[in-house]
C-alpha positions in Angstrom: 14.4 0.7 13.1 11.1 1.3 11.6 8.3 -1.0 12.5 5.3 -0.9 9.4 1.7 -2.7 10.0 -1.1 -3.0 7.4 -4.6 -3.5 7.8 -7.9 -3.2 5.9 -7.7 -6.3 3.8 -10.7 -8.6 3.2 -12.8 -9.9 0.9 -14.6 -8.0 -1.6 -16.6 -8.3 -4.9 -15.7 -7.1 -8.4 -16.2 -3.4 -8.5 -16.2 -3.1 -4.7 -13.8 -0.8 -2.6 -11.2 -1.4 0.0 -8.9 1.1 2.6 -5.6 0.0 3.4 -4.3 1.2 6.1 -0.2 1.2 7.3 0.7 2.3 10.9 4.6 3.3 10.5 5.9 3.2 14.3 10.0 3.9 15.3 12.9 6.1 13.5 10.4 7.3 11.3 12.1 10.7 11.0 14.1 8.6 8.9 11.4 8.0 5.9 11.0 9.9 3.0 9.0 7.7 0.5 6.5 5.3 1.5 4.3 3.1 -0.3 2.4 0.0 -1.1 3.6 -3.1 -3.2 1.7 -6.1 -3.7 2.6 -10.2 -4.7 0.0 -12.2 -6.7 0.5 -15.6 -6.3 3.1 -17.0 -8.5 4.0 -13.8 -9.4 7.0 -11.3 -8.1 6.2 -8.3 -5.7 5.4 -5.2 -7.9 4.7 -1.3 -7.1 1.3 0.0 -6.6 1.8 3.2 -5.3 4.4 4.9 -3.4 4.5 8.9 -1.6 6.9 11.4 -0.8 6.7 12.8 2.2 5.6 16.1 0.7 3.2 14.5 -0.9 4.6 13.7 -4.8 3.0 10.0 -5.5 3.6 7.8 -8.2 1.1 5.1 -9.6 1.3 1.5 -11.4 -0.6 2.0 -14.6 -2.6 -0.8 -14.1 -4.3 1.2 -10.8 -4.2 4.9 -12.2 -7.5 6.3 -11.9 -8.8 3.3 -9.7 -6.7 3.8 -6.7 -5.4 6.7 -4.5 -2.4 7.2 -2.4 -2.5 9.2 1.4 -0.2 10.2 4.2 -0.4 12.0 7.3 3.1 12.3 8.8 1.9 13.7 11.5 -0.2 10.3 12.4 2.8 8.4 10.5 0.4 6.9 8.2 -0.4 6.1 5.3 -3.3 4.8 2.9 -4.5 3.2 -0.1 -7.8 4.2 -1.2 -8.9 0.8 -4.0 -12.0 1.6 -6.1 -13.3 -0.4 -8.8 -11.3 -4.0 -8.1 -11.1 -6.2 -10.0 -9.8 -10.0 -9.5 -6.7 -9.3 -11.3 -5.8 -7.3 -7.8 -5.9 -10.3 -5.8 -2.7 -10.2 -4.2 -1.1 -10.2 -0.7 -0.3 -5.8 -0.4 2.9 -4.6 2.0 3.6 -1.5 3.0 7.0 -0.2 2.4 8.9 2.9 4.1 12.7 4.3 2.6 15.2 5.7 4.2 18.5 4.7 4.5 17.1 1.7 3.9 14.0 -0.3 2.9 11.6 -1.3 5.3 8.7 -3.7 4.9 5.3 -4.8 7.1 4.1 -8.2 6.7 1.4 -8.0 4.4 -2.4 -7.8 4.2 -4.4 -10.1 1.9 -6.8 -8.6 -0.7 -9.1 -10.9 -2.0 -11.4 -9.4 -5.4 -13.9 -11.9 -6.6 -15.6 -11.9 -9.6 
């Protein structure tokens, strides 16, 4: 089992920033690719941004260039750096871990007001 917990969410103004932070805990030798996925209300879960462990990431389109993707495996973490928000990423942000299987935290809020 893999346990996964986020923090870093808040509130923050158009144009602001924001560090996520995930805390990956258990059979992580298991994990290969983790990343972060985010739920809008109303809306189903989508990708934001998700890392190998040797580093190869992979960004939505809608947060190239805005947001940035980190691990340390050796602290079993990982990070999303969000620059330039804006209130279309309002949205509830999870941190995911794959391995065998698909493991999920419980979410951290991010609220972007305009």
């Amino acid at each position: 089992q893999v346990q996964l917990v986020e923090s870093g969410g808040g509130l923050v103004q158009a144009g602001g920033s924001l560090r996520l932070s995930c805390a990956a805990s258990g059979s992580i030798f298991s994990i290969n690719v983790m990343g972060w996925y985010r739920q809008a209300p109303g809306k189903q879960r989508e990708l934001v941004a998700t890392i190998t462990s040797i580093g190869s990431t992979n960004y939505a389109d809608s947060v190239k260039g805005r947001f940035t993707i980190s691990r340390d495996n050796a602290k079993k973490t990982v990070w999303l750096q969000m620059n330039s928000l804006k209130p279309e990423d309002t949205a509830v942000y999870y941190c995911n871990a794959k391995g065998g299987r698909s493991y999920w935290g419980k979410g951290t809020l991010v609220t972007v007001s305009s």
